[in-house]
C-alpha positions in Angstrom: 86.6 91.0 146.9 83.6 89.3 144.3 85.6 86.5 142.5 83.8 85.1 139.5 84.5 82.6 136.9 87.0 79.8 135.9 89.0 79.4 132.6 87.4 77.7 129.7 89.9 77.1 126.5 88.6 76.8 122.8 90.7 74.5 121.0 90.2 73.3 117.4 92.6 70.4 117.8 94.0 68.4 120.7 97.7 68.2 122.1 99.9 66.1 120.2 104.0 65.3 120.3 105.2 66.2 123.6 102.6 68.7 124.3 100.6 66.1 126.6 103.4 65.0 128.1 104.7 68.4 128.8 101.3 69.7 129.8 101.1 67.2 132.5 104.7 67.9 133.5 104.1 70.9 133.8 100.9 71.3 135.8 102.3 68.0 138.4 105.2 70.7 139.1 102.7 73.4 139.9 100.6 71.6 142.2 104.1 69.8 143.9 104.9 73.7 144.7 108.1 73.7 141.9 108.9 77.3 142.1 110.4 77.9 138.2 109.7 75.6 135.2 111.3 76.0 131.9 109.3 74.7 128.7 111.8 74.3 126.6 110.0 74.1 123.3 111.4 73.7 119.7 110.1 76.1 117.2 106.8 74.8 115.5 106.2 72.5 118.7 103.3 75.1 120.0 105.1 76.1 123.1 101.4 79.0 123.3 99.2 76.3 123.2 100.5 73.8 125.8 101.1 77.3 128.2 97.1 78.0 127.4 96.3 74.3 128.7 98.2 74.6 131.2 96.4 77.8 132.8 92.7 76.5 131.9 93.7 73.4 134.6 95.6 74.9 137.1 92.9 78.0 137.2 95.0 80.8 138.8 95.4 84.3 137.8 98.1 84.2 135.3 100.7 87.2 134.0 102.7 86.6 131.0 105.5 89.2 130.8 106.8 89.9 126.9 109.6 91.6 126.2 108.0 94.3 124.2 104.6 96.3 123.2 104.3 94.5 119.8 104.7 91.2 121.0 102.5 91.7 124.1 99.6 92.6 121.6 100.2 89.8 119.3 100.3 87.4 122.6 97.1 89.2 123.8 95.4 88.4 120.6 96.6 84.4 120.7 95.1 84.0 124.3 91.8 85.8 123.8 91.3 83.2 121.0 92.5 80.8 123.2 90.0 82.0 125.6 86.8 83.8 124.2 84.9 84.1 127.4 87.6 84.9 129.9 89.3 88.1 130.8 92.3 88.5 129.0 94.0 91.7 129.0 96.7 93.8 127.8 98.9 96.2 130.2 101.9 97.9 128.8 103.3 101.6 129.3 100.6 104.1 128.6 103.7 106.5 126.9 103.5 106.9 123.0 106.8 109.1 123.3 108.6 109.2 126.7 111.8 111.1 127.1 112.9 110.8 130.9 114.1 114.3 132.2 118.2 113.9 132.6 121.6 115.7 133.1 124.7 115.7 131.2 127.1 117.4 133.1 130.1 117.2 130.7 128.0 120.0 128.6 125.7 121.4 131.5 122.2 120.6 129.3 119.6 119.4 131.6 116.5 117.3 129.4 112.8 118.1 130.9 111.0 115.1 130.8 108.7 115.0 127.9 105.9 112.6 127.7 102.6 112.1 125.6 99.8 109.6 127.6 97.8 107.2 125.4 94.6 107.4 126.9 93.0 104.1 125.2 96.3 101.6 126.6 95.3 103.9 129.9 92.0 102.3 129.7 93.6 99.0 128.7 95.7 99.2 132.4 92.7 100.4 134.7 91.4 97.5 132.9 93.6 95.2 133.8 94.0 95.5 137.6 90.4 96.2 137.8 89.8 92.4 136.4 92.4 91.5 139.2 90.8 92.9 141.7 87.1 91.5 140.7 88.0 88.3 138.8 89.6 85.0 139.2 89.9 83.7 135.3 92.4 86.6 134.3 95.2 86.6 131.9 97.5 89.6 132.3 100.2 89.9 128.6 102.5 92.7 130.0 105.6 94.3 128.9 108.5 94.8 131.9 106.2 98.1 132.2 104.7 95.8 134.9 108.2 96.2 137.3 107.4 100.0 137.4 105.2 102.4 139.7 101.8 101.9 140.4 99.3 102.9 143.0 98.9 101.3 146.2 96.1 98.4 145.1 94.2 98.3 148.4 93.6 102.2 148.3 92.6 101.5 144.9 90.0 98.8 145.5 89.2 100.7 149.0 87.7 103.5 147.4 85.7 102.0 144.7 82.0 102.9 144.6 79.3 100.4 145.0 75.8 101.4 143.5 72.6 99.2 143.9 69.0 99.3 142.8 67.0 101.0 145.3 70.0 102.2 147.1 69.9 105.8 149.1 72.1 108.5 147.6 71.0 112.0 146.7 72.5 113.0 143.3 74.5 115.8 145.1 76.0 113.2 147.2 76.7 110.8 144.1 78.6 113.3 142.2 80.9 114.3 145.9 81.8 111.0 145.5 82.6 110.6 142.1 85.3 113.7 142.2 86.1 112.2 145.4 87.3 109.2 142.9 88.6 111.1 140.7 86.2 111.4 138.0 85.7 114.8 136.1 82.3 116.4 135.6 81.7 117.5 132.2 78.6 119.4 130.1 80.0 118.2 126.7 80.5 114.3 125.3 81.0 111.7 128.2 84.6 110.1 128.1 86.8 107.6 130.4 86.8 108.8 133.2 84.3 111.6 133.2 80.1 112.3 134.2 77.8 114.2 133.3 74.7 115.2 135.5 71.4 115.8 134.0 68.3 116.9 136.0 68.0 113.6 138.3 70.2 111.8 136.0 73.9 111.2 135.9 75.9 109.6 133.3 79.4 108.1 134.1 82.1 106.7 131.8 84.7 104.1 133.5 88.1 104.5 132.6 88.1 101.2 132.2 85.5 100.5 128.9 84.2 102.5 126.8 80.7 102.0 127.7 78.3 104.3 129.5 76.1 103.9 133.1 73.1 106.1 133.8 71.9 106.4 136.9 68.3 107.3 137.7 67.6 108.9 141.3 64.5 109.6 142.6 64.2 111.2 146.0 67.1 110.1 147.2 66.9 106.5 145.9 68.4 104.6 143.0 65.2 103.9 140.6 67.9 102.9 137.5 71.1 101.9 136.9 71.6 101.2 132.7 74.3 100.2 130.6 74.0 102.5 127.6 76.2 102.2 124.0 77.7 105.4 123.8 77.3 105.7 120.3 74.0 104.5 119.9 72.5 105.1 123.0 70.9 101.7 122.9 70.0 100.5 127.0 71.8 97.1 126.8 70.8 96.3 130.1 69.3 96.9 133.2 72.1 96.4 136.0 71.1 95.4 140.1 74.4 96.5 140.9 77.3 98.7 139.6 80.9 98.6 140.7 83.0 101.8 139.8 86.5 101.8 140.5 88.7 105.4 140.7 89.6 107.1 137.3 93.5 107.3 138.4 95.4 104.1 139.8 97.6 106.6 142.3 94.7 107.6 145.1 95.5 109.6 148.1 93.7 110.4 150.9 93.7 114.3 152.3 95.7 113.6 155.3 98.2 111.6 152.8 99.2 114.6 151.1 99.5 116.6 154.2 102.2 114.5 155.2 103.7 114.1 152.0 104.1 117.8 152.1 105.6 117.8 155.4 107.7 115.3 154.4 109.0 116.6 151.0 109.9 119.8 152.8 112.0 118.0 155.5 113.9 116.1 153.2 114.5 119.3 151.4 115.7 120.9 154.1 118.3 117.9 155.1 119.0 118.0 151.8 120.3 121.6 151.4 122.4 121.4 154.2 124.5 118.3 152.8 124.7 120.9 149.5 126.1 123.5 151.6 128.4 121.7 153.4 129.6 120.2 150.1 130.1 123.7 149.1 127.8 122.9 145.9 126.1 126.1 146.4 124.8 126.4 143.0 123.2 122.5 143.5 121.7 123.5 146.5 119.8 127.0 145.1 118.9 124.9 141.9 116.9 122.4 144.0 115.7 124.7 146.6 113.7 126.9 143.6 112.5 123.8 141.9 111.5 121.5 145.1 109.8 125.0 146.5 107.8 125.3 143.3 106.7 121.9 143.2 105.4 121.8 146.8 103.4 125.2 145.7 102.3 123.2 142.7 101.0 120.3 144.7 99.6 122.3 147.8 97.7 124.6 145.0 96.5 122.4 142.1 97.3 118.7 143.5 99.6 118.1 141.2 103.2 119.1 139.8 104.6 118.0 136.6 107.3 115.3 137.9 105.3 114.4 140.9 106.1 110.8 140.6 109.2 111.6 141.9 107.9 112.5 145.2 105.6 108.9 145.2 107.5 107.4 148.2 106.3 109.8 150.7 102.8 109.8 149.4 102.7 106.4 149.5 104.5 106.1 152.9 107.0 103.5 152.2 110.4 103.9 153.8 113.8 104.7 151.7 114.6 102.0 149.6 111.5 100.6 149.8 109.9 98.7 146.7 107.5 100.5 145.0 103.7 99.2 144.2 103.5 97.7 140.8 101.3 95.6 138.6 102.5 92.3 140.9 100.6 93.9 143.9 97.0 93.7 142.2 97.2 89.7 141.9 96.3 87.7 144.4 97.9 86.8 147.6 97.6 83.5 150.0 97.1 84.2 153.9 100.9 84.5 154.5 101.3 87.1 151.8 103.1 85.1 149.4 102.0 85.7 145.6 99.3 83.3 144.2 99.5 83.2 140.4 101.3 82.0 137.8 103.7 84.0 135.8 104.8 82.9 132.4 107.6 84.5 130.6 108.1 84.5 127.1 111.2 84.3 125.0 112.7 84.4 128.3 116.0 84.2 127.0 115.6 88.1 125.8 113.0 89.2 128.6 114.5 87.9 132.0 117.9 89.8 131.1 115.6 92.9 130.1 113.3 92.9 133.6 117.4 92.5 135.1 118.7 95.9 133.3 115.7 98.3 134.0 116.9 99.3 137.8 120.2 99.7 137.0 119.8 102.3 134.2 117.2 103.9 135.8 119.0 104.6 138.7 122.5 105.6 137.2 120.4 108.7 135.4 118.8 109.6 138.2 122.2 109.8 140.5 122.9 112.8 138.3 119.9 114.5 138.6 120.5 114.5 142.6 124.0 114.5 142.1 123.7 118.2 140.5 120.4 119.8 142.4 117.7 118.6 139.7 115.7 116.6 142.3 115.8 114.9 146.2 117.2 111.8 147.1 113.6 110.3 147.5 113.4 110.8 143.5 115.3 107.3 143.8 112.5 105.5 145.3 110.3 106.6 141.9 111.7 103.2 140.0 111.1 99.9 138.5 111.8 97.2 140.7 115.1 95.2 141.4 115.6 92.3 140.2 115.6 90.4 143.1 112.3 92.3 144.4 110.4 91.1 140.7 111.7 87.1 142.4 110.0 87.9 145.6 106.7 89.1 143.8 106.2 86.6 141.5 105.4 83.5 142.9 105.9 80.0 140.7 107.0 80.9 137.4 107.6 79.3 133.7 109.8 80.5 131.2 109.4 79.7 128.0 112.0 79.3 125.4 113.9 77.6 122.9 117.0 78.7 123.7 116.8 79.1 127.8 119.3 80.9 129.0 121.7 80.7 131.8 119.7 82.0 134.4 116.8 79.7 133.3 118.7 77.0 133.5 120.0 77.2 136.7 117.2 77.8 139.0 114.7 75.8 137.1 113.9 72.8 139.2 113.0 70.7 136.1 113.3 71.7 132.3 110.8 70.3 130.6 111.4 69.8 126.7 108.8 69.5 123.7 111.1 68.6 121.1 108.6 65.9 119.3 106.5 68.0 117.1 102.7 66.7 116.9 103.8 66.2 113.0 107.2 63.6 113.6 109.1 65.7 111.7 112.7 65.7 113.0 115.4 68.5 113.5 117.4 68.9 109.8 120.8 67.4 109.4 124.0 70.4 109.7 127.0 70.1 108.0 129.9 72.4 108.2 131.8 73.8 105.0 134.8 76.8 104.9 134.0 79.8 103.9 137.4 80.7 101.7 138.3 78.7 98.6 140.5 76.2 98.9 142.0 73.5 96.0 139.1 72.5 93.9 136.3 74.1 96.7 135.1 77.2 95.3 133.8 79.0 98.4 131.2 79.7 100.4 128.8 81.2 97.8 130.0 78.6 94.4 128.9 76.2 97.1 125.7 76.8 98.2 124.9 77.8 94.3 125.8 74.0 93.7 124.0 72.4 97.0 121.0 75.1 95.9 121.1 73.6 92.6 120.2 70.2 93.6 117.8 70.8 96.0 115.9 72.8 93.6 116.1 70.1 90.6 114.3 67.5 93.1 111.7 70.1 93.8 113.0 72.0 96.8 113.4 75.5 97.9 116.1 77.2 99.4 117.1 79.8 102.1 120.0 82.0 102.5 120.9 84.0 105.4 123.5 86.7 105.2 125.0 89.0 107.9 123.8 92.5 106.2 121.2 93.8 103.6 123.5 95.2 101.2 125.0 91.5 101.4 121.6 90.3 100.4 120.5 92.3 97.8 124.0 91.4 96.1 123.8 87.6 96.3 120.6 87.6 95.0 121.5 89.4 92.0 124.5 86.8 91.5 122.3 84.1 91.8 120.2 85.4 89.3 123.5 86.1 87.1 123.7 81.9 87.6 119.9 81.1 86.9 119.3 80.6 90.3 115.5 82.7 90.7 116.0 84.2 93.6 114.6 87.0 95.5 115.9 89.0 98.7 113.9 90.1 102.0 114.5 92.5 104.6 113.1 94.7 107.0 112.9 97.9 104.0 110.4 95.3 102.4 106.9 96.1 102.8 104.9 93.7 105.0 102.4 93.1 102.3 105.1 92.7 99.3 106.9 90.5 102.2 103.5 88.4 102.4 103.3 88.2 98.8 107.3 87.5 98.2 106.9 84.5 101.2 103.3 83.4 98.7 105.1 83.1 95.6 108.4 81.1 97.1 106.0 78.9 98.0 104.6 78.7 95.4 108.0 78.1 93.2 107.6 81.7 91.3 111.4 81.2 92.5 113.4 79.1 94.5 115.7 80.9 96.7 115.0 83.7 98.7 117.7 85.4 100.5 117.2 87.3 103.8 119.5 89.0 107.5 116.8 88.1 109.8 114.2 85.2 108.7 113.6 83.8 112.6 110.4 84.5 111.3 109.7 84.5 108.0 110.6 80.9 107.4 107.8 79.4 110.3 105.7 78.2 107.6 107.5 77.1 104.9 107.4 73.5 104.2 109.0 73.4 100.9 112.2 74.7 102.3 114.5 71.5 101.9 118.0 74.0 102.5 119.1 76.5 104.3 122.9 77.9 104.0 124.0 80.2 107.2 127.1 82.1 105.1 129.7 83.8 107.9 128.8 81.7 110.3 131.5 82.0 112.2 131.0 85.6 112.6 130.2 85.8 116.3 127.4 88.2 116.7 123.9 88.3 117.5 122.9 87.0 114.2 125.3 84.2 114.5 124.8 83.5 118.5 124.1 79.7 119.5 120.5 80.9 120.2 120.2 82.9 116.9 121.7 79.5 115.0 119.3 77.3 116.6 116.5 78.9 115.8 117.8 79.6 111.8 118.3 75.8 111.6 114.7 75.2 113.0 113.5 76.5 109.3 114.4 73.8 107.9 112.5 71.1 110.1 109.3 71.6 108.5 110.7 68.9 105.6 111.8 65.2 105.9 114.4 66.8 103.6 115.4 70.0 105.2 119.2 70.2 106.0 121.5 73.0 107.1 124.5 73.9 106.0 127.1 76.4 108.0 129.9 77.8 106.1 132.9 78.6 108.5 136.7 78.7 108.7 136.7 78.1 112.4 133.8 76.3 114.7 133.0 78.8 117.4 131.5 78.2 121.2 128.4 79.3 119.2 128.1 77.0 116.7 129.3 74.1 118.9 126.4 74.3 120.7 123.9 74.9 118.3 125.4 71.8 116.3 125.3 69.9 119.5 121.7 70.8 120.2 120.8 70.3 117.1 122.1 66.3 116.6 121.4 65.4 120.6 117.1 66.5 119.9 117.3 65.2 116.6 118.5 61.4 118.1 115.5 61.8 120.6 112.8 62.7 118.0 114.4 59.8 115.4 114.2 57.4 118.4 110.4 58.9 119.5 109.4 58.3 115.7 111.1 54.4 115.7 109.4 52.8 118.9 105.9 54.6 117.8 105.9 53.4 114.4 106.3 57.2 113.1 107.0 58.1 109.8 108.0 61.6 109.7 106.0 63.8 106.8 106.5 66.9 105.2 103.8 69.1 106.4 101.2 69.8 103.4 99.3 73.2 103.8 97.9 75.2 100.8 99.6 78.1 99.3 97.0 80.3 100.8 97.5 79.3 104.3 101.0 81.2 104.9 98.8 84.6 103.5 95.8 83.9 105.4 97.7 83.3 108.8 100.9 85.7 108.5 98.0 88.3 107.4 95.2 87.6 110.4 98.6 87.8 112.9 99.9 90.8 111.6 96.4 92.7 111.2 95.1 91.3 114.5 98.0 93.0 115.8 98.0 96.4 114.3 94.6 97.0 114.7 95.0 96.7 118.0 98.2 99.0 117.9 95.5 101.2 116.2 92.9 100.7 119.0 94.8 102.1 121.6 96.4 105.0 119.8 92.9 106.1 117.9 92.3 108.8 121.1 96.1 110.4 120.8 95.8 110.8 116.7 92.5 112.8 117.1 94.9 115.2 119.4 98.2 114.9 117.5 98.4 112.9 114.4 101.6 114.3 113.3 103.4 113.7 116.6 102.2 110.6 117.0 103.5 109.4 114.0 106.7 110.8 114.1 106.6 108.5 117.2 105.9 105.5 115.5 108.6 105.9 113.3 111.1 106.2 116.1 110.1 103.0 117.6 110.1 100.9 114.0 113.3 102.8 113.8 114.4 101.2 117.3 112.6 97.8 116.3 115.2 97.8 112.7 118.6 98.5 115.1 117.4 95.8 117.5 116.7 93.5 114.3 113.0 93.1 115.4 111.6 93.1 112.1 108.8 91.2 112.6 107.8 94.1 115.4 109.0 96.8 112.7 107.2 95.5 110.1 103.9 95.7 112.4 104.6 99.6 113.4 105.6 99.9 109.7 102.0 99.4 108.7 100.6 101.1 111.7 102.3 104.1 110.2 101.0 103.2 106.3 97.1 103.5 108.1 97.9 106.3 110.1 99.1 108.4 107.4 96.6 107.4 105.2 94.0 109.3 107.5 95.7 113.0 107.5 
């Protein structure tokens, strides 16, 4: 092991509101041995930022888990600003289409599995655990793609290949043990994961950078070792020593495989028996041919498409057995326990998402045993339980602001950052009905008349609806009643969305109308109302935690209020009402005994352009990054992929995530 470095955070302001207090909260847990923390953080409070001062004290290896690929880049890009000179990285599922093989038995059609590797975000992952394995001042971002199947990390960092200056190797020797690592000799361009040998020279590419290493030898003796540019070929420096680590993260020894084979074909044999005795005949000459072909496959070439499923007897583990994963690669303390510090985000969404990945995975592939497709072993190929990601994960913060249940009760302090570094304060909610009644109007002749005066002292205003079509039509109606108002959803182009957010500002109109605008409204100051029409609809758009976060819009003005228009008070908007009033006492009080007067936040027009634009770009480009290799292969299909996931992104009502892929796709298709 060759640990280096410590974290160093760039920050452009200090902390302010509760972020000191919750920063040292925070970090006095850690070192008192608390295993789970909650920051609960209320939006606009920079729940990021105190997380980021937290790891630059407390100097372990830290994972933060997202609960998807677009907001694991955007996270990635916040902490490598955070920290410039430290080794943050980004690990998600190297799939750009995955379609797992199943069975349907109701219409006998059996699915192959069908999957398309992204070679860059599999440069991104060697990347990662090799900075694990060498480094002490690591961030990990991760999807829940780190509770899956990864090779055994000490084989891993076993077999890595040490070179120094002046060191003995003949070149024939050299290259035995780069294919011994995996690597590929080639006589063409050198990529990840590939050499080429040239007279007394050899050039390797690691899998991990994109960067090449020529090695001079000299009778029998390393004379060079160089880090080249592989485009221009420029030497950018002379190296003492070289660490290369394999070009795959699964590594098995010779004698490994012999057993594995030995193995497999016990099992199979077991296996058949129970078929026969089941009388499932047909089962049992189904996975007799396939398992036979497999072990001809992986006695032959090494490999058989599928082979993961076979993993647990490579890897030795015992039935039931937890497989390796990303968790193994951090570091350990003496007695084994785990020795980082996991943060996960939105935890509300992901810690329910890590707790639903075994339990799918394993229903589908009861079938496939269940019917003769594959072993009982193919079980032990699987993300881990939910109880096995507790054991690996050592002291853990969630972050969210809404924590749920689980958050709540195995947290052994919640710490809250309700006071905002500005003073402003939570808005004031009202309720009003829905259906007319006497001389009330309604929901919508309501708002029109509360949008009205907010507007004539100067305001804007915000409208949340339950569907698109619901949008678009109360935009046009407010128009109908000189209201100028506008409507914004997911269809919307991210740069007319930029430019529709630019011109509300500044008072082009003054109402826009929106489904979804968790996001949208973050930097909005003039916003000084915000009606949440159906809000008694129980639903994920009208959910206490969906609720809480709509009303945080509006506390970015001394003058923002909220206004819900229901027939009936639900569970829902009980709570958010009560959490609403019981932080906006605490921040009135926090503002009182400090002599606080509460401002609206003054930024310039250009400011919501300049930052929703340098988050958005910063995080396609690197969408971009990673899938350049695959659209030099496949443009079409990789594309048609894209649109599947923004397609996903709209039914889960992730715009901001759809609105990302959205212009992935726009760049992509703008290079066929």
């Amino acid at each position: 092991m060759f640990l280096m470095g410590i974290f160093k955070i760039k920050r452009e302001f200090k902390p302010a509101g509760d972020q000191p207090k919750a920063i040292r909260e925070l970090l006095d847990g850690l070192k008192k041995g608390l295993r789970y923390q909650t920051l609960l953080g209320v939006t606009g409070s920079g729940k990021t930022f105190t997380v980021a001062n937290v790891i630059d004290k407390i100097g372990k290896p830290t994972l933060v888990i997202a609960h998807n690929k677009t907001l694991a880049a955007q996270l990635a890009q916040e902490y490598r600003e955070f920290f410039p000179n430290n080794a943050v990285h980004y690990f998600v599922s190297y799939y750009d289409y995955y379609q797992p093989e199943a069975y349907m038995p109701v219409t006998d059609t059996y699915i192959e599995k069908e999957a398309m590797i992204n070679e860059e975000i599999e440069r991104l992952r060697h990347a990662s655990t090799q900075a694990l394995l060498t480094r002490k001042d690591v961030i990990i971002v991760a999807s829940v793609s780190c509770i899956y199947g990864l090779g055994n990390p000490e084989e891993y960092e076993k077999v890595n290949l040490k070179l120094e200056f002046a060191q003995y190797i003949s070149r024939s020797d050299l290259i035995r043990d780069l294919i011994n690592i995996h690597f590929t000799r080639t006589n063409s361009d050198v990529n990840p994961g590939t050499f080429r040998a040239l007279g007394n020279t050899v050039e390797i590419m690691p899998v991990s950078e994109r960067m090449i290493y020529r090695i001079e030898i000299d009778n029998e003796r390393i004379q060079k070792i160089q880090k080249i540019d592989d485009v221009s070929r420029a030497v950018l420096k002379e190296l003492q020593v070289f660490y290369l680590f394999p070009a795959k993260h699964f590594i098995t020894a010779d004698d490994s495989a012999k057993r594995a084979l030995t193995s497999i074909k016990l099992e199979l044999e077991e296996r058949l028996e129970e078929l026969k005795r089941a009388g499932k005949l047909l089962e049992a000459e189904r996975l007799k041919r396939r398992t036979s072909y497999d072990l001809a496959m992986i006695r032959e070439v090494g490999y058989t498409n599928g082979i993961e499923n076979y993993s647990r007897h490579f890897s030795g583990k015992s039935a039931g057995e937890a497989p390796y994963t990303l968790l193994d690669y951090f570091p350990k303390k003496p007695d084994g326990s785990p020795n980082f510090l996991t943060i996960i985000d939105e935890s509300h969404v992901t810690v329910p998402q890590i707790g639903g990945m075994y339990a799918g995975d394993k229903s589908r592939k009861d079938v496939l045993i269940e019917h003769g497709f594959r072993l009982p072993s193919a079980r032990d190929n699987r993300p881990l339980r939910f109880e096995e990601f507790e054991e690996r994960i050592g002291q853990v913060i969630f972050t969210s602001a809404t924590p749920s249940k689980y958050e709540k009760e195995h947290s052994e302090q919640i710490i809250e950052q309700v006071i905002r570094p500005t003073g402003l304060v939570d808005p004031e909610v009202s309720v009003k009905p829905i259906q007319s009644r006497g001389t009330y109007k309604g929901q919508i002749l309501d708002f029109i008349v509360e949008a009205e005066k907010a507007i004539e002292k100067g305001g804007r205003v915000i409208a949340t609806t339950l569907t698109k079509k619901m949008a678009e039509d109360l935009s046009e109606f407010l128009k109908d009643k000189n209201i100028k108002a506008r409507y914004l959803h997911s269809e919307i182009k991210t740069l007319e969305r930029i430019e529709i957010l630019t011109d509300f500002r500044r008072g082009e109109f003054d109402c826009l109308v929106g489904v979804n605008l968790l996001r949208e409204g973050l930097d909005l100051p003039e916003v000084t109302l915000i009606g949440i029409l159906d809000a008694d609809k129980e639903g994920f758009l009208r959910s206490d935690t969906s609720l809480i976060q709509i009303i945080g819009r509006a506390a970015r003005n001394v003058e923002g209020r909220v206004i819900l228009y229901a027939d009936i008070v639900t569970g829902s908007m009980e709570r958010a009402i009560g959490e609403t009033s019981r932080r906006r006492t605490l921040q009135t009080a926090h503002n009182k005994s400090h002599g606080i007067t509460p401002k609206t936040i003054i930024k310039k027009i250009k400011d919501i352009t300049d930052t929703l634009e340098r988050e958005h770009r910063s995080a396609v480009n690197l969408l971009l990054e990673t899938d350049e290799k695959f659209f030099t292969k496949s443009p079409k299909k990789l594309i048609k992929n894209k649109k599947k996931e923004m397609e996903e992104a709209v039914r889960d009502l992730d715009f901001e995530s759809a609105a990302i892929l959205r212009d992935e796709i726009k760049a992509l298709e703008g290079r066929l």
